[in-house]
N, C-alpha and C positions, 0 to 999 in steps of 0.2 A: 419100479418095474422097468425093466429094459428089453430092448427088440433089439435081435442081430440079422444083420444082410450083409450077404458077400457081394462086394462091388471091384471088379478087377482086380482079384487076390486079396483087398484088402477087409475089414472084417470092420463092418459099420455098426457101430455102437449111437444108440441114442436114448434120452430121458423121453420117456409118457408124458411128462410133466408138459412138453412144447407141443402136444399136439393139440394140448388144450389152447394153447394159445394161439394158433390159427393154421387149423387144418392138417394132414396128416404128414406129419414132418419124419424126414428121411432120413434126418443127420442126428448125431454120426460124425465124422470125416469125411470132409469132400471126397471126392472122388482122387484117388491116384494120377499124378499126370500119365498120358500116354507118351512112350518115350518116341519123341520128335528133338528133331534137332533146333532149340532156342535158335542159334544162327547169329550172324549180326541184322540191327535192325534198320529202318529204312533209313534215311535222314531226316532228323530230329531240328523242330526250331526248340531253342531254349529260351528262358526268356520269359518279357509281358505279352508277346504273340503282334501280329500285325497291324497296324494303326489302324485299318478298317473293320469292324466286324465281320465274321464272315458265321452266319448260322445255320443249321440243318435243322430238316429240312430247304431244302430251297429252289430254286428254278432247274438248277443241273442234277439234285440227286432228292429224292422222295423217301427213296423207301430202303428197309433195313439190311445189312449184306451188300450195297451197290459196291462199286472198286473205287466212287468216290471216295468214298468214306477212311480208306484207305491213303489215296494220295494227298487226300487234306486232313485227317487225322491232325498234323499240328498246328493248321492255319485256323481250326474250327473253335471259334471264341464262343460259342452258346447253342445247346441243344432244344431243339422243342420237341420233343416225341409226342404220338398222337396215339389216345390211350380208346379204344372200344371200353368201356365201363358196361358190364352188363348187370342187372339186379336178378335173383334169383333165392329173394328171399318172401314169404308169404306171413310175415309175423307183422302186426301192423305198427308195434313197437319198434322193431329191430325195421326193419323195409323201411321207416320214416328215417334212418340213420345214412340213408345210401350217398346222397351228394354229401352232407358234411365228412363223412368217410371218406370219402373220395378225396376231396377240398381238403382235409388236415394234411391224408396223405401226400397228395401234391406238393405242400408248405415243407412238409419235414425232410422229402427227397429234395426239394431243393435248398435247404439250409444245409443239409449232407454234402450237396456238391461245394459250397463253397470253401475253397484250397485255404486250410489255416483261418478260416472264420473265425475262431474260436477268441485270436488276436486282437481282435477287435479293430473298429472302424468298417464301413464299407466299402473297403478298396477291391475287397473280396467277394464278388459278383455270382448269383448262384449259375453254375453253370448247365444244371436241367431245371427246364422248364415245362413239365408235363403238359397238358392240353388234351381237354377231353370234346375227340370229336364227334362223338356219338354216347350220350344217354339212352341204352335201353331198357326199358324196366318191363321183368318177363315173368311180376308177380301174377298170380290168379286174382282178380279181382272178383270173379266168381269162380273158387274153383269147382271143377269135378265134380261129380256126386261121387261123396264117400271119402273126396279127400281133406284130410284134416291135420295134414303134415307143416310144418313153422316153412318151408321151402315149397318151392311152384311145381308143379306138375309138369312143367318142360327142361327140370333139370334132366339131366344125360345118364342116367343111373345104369352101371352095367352091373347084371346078375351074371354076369360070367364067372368062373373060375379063373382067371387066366395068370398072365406071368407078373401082374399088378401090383403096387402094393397101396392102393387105391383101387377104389371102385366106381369110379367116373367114366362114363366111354368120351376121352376130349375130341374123337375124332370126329363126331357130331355136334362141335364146336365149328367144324370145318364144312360141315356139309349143307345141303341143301335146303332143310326143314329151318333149322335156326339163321340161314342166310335170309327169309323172308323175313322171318321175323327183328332180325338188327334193322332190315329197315332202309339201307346203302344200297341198293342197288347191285350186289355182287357175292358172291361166296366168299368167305371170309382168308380164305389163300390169295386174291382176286385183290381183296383189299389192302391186303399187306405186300403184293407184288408192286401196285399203283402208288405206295407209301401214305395211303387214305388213314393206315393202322399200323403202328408199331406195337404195339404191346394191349393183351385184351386184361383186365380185370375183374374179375368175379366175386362180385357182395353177396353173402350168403346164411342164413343162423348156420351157427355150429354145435348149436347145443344138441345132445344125443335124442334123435327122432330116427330110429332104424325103419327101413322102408321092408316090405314083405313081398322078394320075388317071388314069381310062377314057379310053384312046385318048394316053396316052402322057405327057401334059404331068404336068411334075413341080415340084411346089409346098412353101414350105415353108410348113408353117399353123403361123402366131406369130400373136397377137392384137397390136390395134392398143394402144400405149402406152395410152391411155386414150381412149375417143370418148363424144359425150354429146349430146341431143338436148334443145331449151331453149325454152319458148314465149317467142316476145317480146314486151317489154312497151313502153308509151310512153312520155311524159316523167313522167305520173302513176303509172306502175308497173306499171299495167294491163294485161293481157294483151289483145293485138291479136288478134282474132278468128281461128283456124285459121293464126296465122303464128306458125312454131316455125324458131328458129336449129338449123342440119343441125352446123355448124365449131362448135360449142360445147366439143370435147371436144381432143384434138391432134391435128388433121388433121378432114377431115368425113367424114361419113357416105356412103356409097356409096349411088344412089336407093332399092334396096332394103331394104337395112337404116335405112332414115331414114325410110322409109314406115312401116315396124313402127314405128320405136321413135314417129313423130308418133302413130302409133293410139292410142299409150296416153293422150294429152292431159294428160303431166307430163310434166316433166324425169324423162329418166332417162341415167344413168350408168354404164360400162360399164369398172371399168379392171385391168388386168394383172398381175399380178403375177408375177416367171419365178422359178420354184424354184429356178434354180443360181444367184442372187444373193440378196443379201440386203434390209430394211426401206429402205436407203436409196434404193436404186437403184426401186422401188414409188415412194418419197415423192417421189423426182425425178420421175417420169412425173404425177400427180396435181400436181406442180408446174407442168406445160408443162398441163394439163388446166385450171387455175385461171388461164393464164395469157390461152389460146384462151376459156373464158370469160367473163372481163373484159373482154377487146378485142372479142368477136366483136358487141358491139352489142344481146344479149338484154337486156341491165339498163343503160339507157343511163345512170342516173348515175356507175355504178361506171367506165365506159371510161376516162374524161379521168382519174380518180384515180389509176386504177392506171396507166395509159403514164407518168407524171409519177414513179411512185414507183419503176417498173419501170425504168427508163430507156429508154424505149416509144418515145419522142416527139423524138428528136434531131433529126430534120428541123425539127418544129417549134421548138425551142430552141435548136437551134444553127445551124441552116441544111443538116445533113450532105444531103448527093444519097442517106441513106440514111433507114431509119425508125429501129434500131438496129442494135447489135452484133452481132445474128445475123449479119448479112451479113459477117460474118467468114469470108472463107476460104483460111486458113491459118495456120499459126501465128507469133505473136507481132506482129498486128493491130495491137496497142494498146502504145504507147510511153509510159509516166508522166514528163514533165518536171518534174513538182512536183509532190507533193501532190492540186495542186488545178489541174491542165492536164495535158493526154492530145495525144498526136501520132499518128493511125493512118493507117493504108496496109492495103490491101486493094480488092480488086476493080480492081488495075491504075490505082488512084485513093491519092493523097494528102492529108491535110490537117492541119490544129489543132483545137483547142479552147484557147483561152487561160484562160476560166474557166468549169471545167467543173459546178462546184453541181451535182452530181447527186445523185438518191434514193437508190435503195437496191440498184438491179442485179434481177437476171432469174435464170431454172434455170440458165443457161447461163454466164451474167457475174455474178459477185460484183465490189463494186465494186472492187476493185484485180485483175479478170482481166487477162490481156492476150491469151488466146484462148481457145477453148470449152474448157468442164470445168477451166480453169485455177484454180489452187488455189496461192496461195506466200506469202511471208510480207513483202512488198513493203507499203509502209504509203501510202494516201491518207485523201484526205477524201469521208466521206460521211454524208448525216444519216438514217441506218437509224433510228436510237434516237432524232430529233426529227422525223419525217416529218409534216407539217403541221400541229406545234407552234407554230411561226415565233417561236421563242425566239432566234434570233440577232440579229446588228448588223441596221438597217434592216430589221426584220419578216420578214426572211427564215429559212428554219429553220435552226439551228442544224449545223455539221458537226463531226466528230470524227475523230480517227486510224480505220481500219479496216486490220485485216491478218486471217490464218487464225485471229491467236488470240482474235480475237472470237467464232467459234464451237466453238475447240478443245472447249470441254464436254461437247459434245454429242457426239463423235469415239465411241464406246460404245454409248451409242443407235441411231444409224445410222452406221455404216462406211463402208457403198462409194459409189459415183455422187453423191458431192458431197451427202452426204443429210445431215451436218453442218450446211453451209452454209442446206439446204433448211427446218431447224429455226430457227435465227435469224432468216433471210428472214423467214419466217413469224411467226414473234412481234412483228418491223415492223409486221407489217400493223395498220392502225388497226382495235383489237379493243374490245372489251365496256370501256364506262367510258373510250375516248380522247376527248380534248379539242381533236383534231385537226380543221384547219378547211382548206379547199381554196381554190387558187387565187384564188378569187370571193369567199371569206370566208365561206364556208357551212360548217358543220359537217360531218363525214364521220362517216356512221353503222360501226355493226360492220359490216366485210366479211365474216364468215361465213356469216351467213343468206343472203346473195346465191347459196351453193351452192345449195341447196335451194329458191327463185324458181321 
C-alpha cells in the first residue's frame, strides 16, 4: 500500500511498510530544493583541522542557529549536542526500554559520524557526541481512571482535522503545561534559545492503540518520524531575515506547529523514537530527517552535494522522467545488468541507465537495492568510500565492489530498519578532515555542523 502527498510540485511516494518501523513516515522524496542561489562558499579549511580542539557547544556559542556556528563551521573538531530525551510510553515492558534506547542510539550516531571508519583503525574520531541533558519520564504511574492506553496520558494528541499528516499537537511540546513538567526551569523555545537543548527525543509504543476523540473520531497518536524547523540562509550562509524552512525534517510541519516551532528563532528538531523497535529503526527516521534537510534548500550549499551523493538527482544525470528511486512502487524496481548499469520499470514506465557512476544511495536505496528497504548480497559499483575524492580514471571518483558485507559490522550495533546500512551511509558523508571537492571543484566542508545551522 502506498500514500501520495504533494510537497512543492513534487509527488511524494512512500511504502506503509516504514511507518511500522518508527512512526508516521513521510518519505517519499525529500523535499525539492527551493531554487536559491548555491553561490560560492565561505572559506574552507581542508585538511586534519587545527592542532587544538575546538568543540560545540562551548563558552562562545551554546545553542543551535548561533552565526558561530557558521564562522567556525571548519575549525569545529567535535560536537556535543544536548538531547531533552522525554518518555511517553505507559507499557511497562516497552517504558523499561527508554535509557537503553536512548544509549544504542547515541553509540550508533556516533560511529555514523566517524569520516571513513569503516577503514579501520581509530584515527577516525566519532564526531557527534550526543548527551542527554535531561531525562524526563512522562509515564503514568497511576494513570487516569479509565485509562488503559500502552502511552501516558500527557501525550499531545490532536483530534483536529487539520492540514497534518499526523495527529500530534508538537506545539504543546513548546508550551507551558509540559515546560513544568521537563522539569529545567523554562519553556522549551527558552531552552533551546540558552543552548540547554538541541534536539528533543520522544520514546513512545507504536504499536496500534487508537485513542477515541470527543465527538467520536478515532485517531492513532504516533509522532511524526522526525519533523524539524530551519532558518534559511543564502548563498553567504546568512540567515534570511524571519524565513525559516517548515519541510526541514521528514514531511513538514503542520501551520500550527511550525508557528511554535519559527517562535523559537533556531532550528529545532523533533524526532521519534518507538519503543517496540530498536536503535536502528530511530537511526533510519533521523536518516530521512537529514535527508529533507539537505534537499529542503535551508543551507543552499549542502543541496547539490548531497542529491549527487544521495543518488538525489537522476533526472539531472540521467535524464530519468524521475528525481530518484523513491518513486519506486513495487518490488524489484531495479534490475542490475552489470555492475555498473541498472534497467528499472516502475510507474508503468521503462527504461536504462548504461553508465550508472552513482554515489552512495539514500535510507531507502543502498546502492545495490533493487526496491525499498532492500537489503541482498548482489555486488555493484559504487564510490561510498571515494565520494568527491576524484581518485579515479579521468578525475572522476573512484568506484568499488558494494554488497551487504560492506556494512555487515555494524549488524550488532543497529539490527533492525536497515540501521546497519544507515552507519556506513553515514561514515560516507564528507566528514571532519575530507579532502573531498564537489562538482565545481570547490571543497566540501564537514557535513555535520550543517545539523545545527
Amino acid at each position: 500500500m502506498t500514500k501520495a502527498r504533494t510537497l512543492s510540485g513534487v509527488v511524494l511516494l512512500f511504502a506503509a511498510a516504514c511507518s511500522a518501523a518508527a512512526g508516521v513516515d513521510q518519505q517519499s522524496s525529500p523535499s525539492q530544493p527551493r531554487a536559491r542561489d548555491a553561490g560560492a562558499d565561505a572559506p574552507v579549511v581542508v585538511g586534519p583541522g587545527p592542532s587544538s580542539p575546538v568543540e560545540w557547544p562551548n563558552a562562545e556559542s551554546k545553542a543551535n542557529s548561533d552565526a558561530w556556528l557558521v564562522e567556525h563551521h571548519d575549525a569545529i573538531t567535535k560536537m556535543r549536542p544536548r538531547v531533552l530525551a522525554i518518555n511517553l510510553d505507559n507499557d511497562p515492558a516497552t517504558r523499561a526500554r527508554f535509557a537503553p534506547h536512548v544509549t544504542a542510539l547515541i553509540a550508533a550516531l556516533a560511529e555514523g559520524s566517524r569520516y571513513h571508519g569503516y577503514s579501520g583503525g581509530a584515527a577516525a574520531e566519532p564526531f557527534l557526541e550526543y548527551e542527554v541533558v535531561k531525562w524526563v519520564d512522562l509515564a503514568d504511574d497511576v494513570p487516569p481512571a479509565g485509562w488503559t492506553h500502552k502511552y501516558g496520558s500527557r501525550v499531545p494528541i490532536s483530534c483536529a482535522a487539520d492540514d497534518t499528516f499526523y495527529n500530534i499537537d508538537y506545539s504543546k511540546l513548546l508550551g507551558p503545561e509540559l515546560a513544568e513538567a521537563y522539569g529545567m526551569g523554562a519553556p522549551l523555545c527558552e531552552l533551546i534559545g540558552e543552548g540547554q537543548v538541541h534536539e528533543v527525543w520522544i520514546h513512545m509504543n507504536g504499536d496500534h492503540d487508537p485513542y477515541v476523540c470527543p465527538g467520536g473520531r478515532e485517531v492513532q497518536p504516533t509522532f511524526a518520524e522526525i519533523l524539524e524547523s530551519k532558518p534559511i540562509r543564502d548563498r553567504d550562509n546568512a540567515p534570511i531575515a524571519g524565513s525559516f524552512e517548515r519541510c526541514a525534517g521528514n514531511g513538514c510541519l503542520g501551520e500550527r506547529d511550525f508557528a511554535a516551532f519559527q517562535a523559537c528563532g533556531r532550528t529545532v528538531r523533533v524526532l521519534y523514537i518507538n519503543s517496540t523497535r530498536g536503535p536502528g529503526c530511530a537511526l533510519h527516521s533521523a536518516g530521512h530527517g537529514y535527508e529533507w534537510m539537505a534537499r529542503s534548500g535551508a543551507v543552499p550549499e549542502l543541496a547539490p552535494r548531497f542529491e549527487a551523493f544521495a543518488n538525489l538527482d537522476l533526472h539531472e544525470k540521467h535524464g530519468t522522467p524521475f528525481r530518484d528511486w523513491y518513486a519506486c512502487d513495487g518490488p524489484g524496481c531495479l534490475t542490475f545488468d552489470s555492475p555498473n548499469s541498472v534497467a528499472w520499470k516502475l510507474q508503468g514506465r521503462t527504461g536504462s541507465i548504461a553508465r550508472y557512476d552513482q554515489g552512495c544511495g539514500n535510507v531507502h536505496f543502498a546502492p545495490n537495492a533493487t526496491a525499498h528497504y532492500d537489503e541482498n548480497d548482489g555486488e555493484v559499483l559504487s564510490s561510498c568510500e571515494h565520494y568527491g575524492l576524484k581518485d579515479g580514471p579521468g578525475g572522476r571518483d573512484a568506484q568499488e565492489p558494494f554488497s551487504r558485507a560492506k556494512y555487515a559490522r555494524y549488524e550488532a550495533l543497529a539490527p533492525d530498519c536497515g540501521g546497519a546500512w544507515q552507519v556506513y551511509w553515514r561514515q560516507s558523508f564528507p566528514g571532519l578532515g575530507n579532502q573531498a571537492t564537489d562538482a565545481t571543484g570547490k571543497p566540501m566542508r564537514n557535513w555535520w555542523p550543517y545539523l545545527f545551522y
